[in-house]
C-alpha positions, 0 to 999 in steps of 0.5 A, a space after each residue: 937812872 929813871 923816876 917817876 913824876 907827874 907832869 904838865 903838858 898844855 896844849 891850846 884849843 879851840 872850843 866851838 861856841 857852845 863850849 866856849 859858852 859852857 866854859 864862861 859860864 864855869 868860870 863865871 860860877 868857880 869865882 863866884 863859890 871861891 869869892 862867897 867861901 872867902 867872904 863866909 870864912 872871914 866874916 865868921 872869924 873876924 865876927 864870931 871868931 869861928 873857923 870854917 872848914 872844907 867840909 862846912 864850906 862844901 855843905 854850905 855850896 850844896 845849900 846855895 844851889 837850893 836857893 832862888 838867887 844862886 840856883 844857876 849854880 846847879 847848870 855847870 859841874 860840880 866838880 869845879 865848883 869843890 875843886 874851888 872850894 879845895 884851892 881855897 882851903 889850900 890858900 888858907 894852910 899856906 897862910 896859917 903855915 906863913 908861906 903866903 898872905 891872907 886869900 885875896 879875892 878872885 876879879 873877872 878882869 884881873 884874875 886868871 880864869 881857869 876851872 879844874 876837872 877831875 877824873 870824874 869830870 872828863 872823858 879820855 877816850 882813844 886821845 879824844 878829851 871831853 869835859 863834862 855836860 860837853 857832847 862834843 870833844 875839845 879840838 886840841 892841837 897837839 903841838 907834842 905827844 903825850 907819854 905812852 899809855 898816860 891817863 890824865 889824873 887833872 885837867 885845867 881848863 883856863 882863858 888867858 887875857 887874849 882870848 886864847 883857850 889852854 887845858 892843861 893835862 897831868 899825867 905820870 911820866 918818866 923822866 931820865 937823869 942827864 949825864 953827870 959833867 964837871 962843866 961849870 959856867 958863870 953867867 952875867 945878865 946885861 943890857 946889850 947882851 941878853 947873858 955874857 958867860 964865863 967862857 967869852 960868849 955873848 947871847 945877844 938880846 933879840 928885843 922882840 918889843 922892837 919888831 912890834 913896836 909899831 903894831 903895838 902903838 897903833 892897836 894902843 891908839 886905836 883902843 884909846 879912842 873906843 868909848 869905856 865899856 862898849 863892844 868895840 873897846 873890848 875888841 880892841 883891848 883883845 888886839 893889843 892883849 895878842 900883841 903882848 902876848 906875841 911878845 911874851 911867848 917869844 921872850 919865854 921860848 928864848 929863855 927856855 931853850 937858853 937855860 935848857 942849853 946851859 943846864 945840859 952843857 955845863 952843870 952837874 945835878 942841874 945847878 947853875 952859878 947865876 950872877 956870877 962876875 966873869 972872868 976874862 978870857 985869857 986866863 987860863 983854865 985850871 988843869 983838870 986833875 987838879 981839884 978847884 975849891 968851892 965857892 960855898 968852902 971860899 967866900 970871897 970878899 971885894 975890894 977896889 984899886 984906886 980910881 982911873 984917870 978917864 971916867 970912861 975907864 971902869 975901875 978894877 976890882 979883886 977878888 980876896 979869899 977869906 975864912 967864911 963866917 957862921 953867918 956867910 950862907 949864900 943862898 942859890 945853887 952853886 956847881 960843885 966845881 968852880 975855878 978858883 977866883 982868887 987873884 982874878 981882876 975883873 971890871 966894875 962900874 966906874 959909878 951907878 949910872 954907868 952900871 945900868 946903862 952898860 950892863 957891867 957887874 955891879 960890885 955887890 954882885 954874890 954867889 948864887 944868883 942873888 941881886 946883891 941882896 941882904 940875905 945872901 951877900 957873902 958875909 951874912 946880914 951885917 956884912 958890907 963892902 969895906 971902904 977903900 980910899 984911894 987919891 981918887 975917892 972910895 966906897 961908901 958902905 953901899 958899895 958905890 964910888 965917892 969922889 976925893 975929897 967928899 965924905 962918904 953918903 949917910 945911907 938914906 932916901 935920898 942921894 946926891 947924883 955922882 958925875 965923873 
């Protein structure tokens, strides 16, 4: 089974000096249209309680273009320019709809610089892009072809804090559905171990900050003795921008080939358990004719054993099934098949700071990838551990461990530390 989608392929490229030139100065004037519209629609609500539309906002564009002060507006494509004016507009449906905040200002530090070319704004000519008031086409590398016979509909031109050049192209593609399997596998982020899984493996943590930690300190050293605001600041701001960005695009590159892998190998419909408590290797799988339920038809819901003697030792939990509750909706995705955990013991933290040094479940841990949050943990909303006393201690309603003989801690800013 095949669809059709529209994707994104993002290529680098390295633009002469005249284009690199044509596209500051197109980003220069995208920020300063989205910054001037923002200002106009806010000033006329907040003081004349007036609305502005794209359609005023553009009308307004073509008259700052006849002024003296805004008439090198004029020199760039206008295409960015409304397409700017389009990204505003969209901002503002999504915050009327409350699926984001109130429009924020655009910054030539912070912001990401980009400009976004229509149809009628480039050529694409034998797999050549040219942009428009550019004679020459880009040099693009292209690191992976395009689909047969795609016509890019988009490009984005866009500069990332390193100095690095990036177009985006969007084209029409076709996309095959992966083949259906019954896998399913339970993963667990940790600290020495980048993911332990359900099945016993261990994905080690590559720590690519460590293979350049001592690049990265010296270019930091040598930026904090540049003077503020001169050249050779900017130039060494620039290096150390490319050592993080060497980082980032290794950390990113693991990342997708391991959930790319995943995916492929032990889910049905592209669905992953996240965050899920592994079970030890030697139990034994369940037979494959009989049918395991579903972690969204059986909640589960934890309860610890009394505290081991040795602090080292972390303390056993397991895992009881229940009746689900009208409030017990677990966001995230789940596979359709899971084994049963019902009986199953797995390890838990002995206290808090065992859990962040050794990367052990944490007790609140829910179906779906949620970080033992309110909106997912099984239950719903009011639902918490219960408190288990044991000769050694309990739980307070956090879910943390309380030695014997204390009072569990009222739930506020502050703590007492836990030793032991």
């Amino acid at each position: 089974m095949t669809r059709q989608v529209k994707r994104a392929f993002k290529y680098r490229f390295y633009p002469t000096g005249g284009q690199a030139a044509e596209l500051s100065r197109t980003f220069g004037c995208v920020r300063l249209v989205y910054n001037k519209a923002l200002e106009d629609r806010t000033r006329a609500w907040y003081g004349e309680q007036r609305r502005i539309s794209y359609v005023q906002s553009s009308a307004a564009l073509t008259q700052w273009k006849k002024t003296g002060e805004l008439a090198f507006l004029a020199e760039v494509s206008s295409v960015p320019l409304q397409q700017a004016l389009r990204h505003l507009q969209t901002a503002f449906g999504n915050f009327f709809a409350q699926r984001a905040k109130y429009p924020r200002y655009k910054s030539r530090k912070k912001s990401r610089s980009s400009a976004e070319y229509t149809r009628s704004a480039f050529t694409w000519r034998d797999g050549q892009l040219t942009l428009a008031k550019m004679a020459d086409p880009l040099d693009i590398r292209w690191s992976r072809p395009l689909p047969d016979g795609a016509q890019p509909t988009t490009v984005t031109v866009s500069r990332d804090r390193a100095g690095r050049w990036f177009v985006s192209l969007l084209c029409q593609d076709t996309i095959a559905s992966a083949p259906a399997t019954t896998n399913a596998v339970g993963l667990d982020a940790g600290i020495t171990s980048l993911v332990t899984l359900s099945t016993g493996e261990k994905i080690a943590n590559p720590r690519h900050e460590r293979r350049d930690r001592a690049r990265l300190a010296k270019v930091q050293r040598e930026l904090s003795r540049k003077a503020k605001g001169s050249a050779n600041r900017e130039k060494a701001r620039r290096t150390v921008a490319r050592v993080h960005a060497r980082i980032a695009d290794r950390r990113r590159d693991v990342l997708h080939k391991l959930s790319t892998r995943l995916v492929r190998e032990n889910c049905e419909n592209q669905r992953v358990l996240s965050r899920a408590v592994a079970w030890p290797a030697t139990s034994p799988p369940p037979p494959p004719s009989a049918p395991s339920p579903s972690p969204l038809a059986t909640i589960t819901r934890w309860t610890t054993s009394p505290r081991p003697t040795t602090a080292s030792t972390p303390a056993a939990a397991t895992a009881e099934s229940c009746s689900p509750s009208p409030n017990s909706a677990v966001s995230g995705h789940c596979p359709a098949q899971l084994p049963s955990c019902t009986g199953r013991t797995v390890a838990l933290p002995s206290n808090r700071t065992s859990s962040r040094r050794r990367g052990w479940p944490s007790i609140r841990l829910s179906w779906g990838g949620c970080r033992a949050g309110r909106r997912c943990r099984p239950g719903g909303p009011s639902a918490r551990p219960q408190r288990s006393a044991g000769p050694e201690g309990g739980l307070d309603e956090r879910g943390w461990w309380y030695p014997s003989g204390a009072p569990p801690y009222k739930i506020g800013r502050t703590r007492p530390k836990v030793t032991g």
